[in-house]
C-alpha positions in Angstrom: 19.6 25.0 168.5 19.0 25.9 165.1 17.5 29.4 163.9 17.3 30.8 160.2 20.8 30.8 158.7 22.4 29.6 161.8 23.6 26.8 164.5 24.4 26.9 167.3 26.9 24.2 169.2 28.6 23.0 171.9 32.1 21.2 172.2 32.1 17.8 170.4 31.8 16.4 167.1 29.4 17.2 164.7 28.7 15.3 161.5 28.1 17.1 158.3 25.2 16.0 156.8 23.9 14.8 159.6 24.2 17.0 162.3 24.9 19.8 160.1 24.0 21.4 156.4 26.8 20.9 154.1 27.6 24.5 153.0 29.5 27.9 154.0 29.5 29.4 156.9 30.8 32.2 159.4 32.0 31.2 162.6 30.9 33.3 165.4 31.7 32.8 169.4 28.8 33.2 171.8 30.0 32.1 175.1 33.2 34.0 177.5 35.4 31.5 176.5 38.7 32.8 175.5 40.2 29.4 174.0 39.5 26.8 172.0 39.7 25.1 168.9 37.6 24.6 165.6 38.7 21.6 163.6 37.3 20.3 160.2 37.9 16.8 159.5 37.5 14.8 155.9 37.3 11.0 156.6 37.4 10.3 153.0 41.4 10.9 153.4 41.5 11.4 156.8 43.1 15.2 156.4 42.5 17.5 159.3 42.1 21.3 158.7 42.5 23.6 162.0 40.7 26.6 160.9 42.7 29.5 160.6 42.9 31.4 164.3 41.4 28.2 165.4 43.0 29.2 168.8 40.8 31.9 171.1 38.6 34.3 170.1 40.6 35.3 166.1 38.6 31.9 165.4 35.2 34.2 165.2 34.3 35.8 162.0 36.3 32.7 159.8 34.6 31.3 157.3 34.8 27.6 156.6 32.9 25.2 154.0 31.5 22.2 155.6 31.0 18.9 152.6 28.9 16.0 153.4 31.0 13.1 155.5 33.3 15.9 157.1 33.6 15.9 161.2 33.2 19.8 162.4 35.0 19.4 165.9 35.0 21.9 168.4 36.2 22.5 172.1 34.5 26.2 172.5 31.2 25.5 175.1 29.4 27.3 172.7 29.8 28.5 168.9 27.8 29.6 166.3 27.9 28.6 162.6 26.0 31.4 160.7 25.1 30.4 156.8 27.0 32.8 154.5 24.7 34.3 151.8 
């Protein structure tokens, strides 16, 4: 679902410029779940970045810039990108 200045997702892979705006966002948890992991992935040279806290609930409130042709990957049932201003 997609709302002004934010998305919401489940767990999977979602493709920047595709499935998502390129740009900066806050991370924001919106289901009970307690663990998880937020990954951003760059194909272009195949670097991983776990996002900082990317384990349980610290993950919410970290920001993270999402480029065009990056994988945001995410096990949380439910997360919420919200588009920094």
């Amino acid at each position: 679902m997609t709302r002004a200045g934010q998305t919401d997702l489940t767990a999977g892979v979602w493709e920047v410029g595709t499935d998502l705006e390129p740009g900066d966002y806050r991370i924001a948890k919106t289901s009970n779940t307690n663990s998880g992991m937020v990954q951003v992935e760059d194909e272009a040279n195949g670097q991983i970045e776990n996002i900082p806290g990317n384990q349980g609930s610290s993950v919410v409130n970290q920001e993270v810039k999402l480029k065009k042709g990056q994988q945001f990957r995410t096990n949380f049932d439910q997360l919420r990108l919200v588009k920094a201003e």
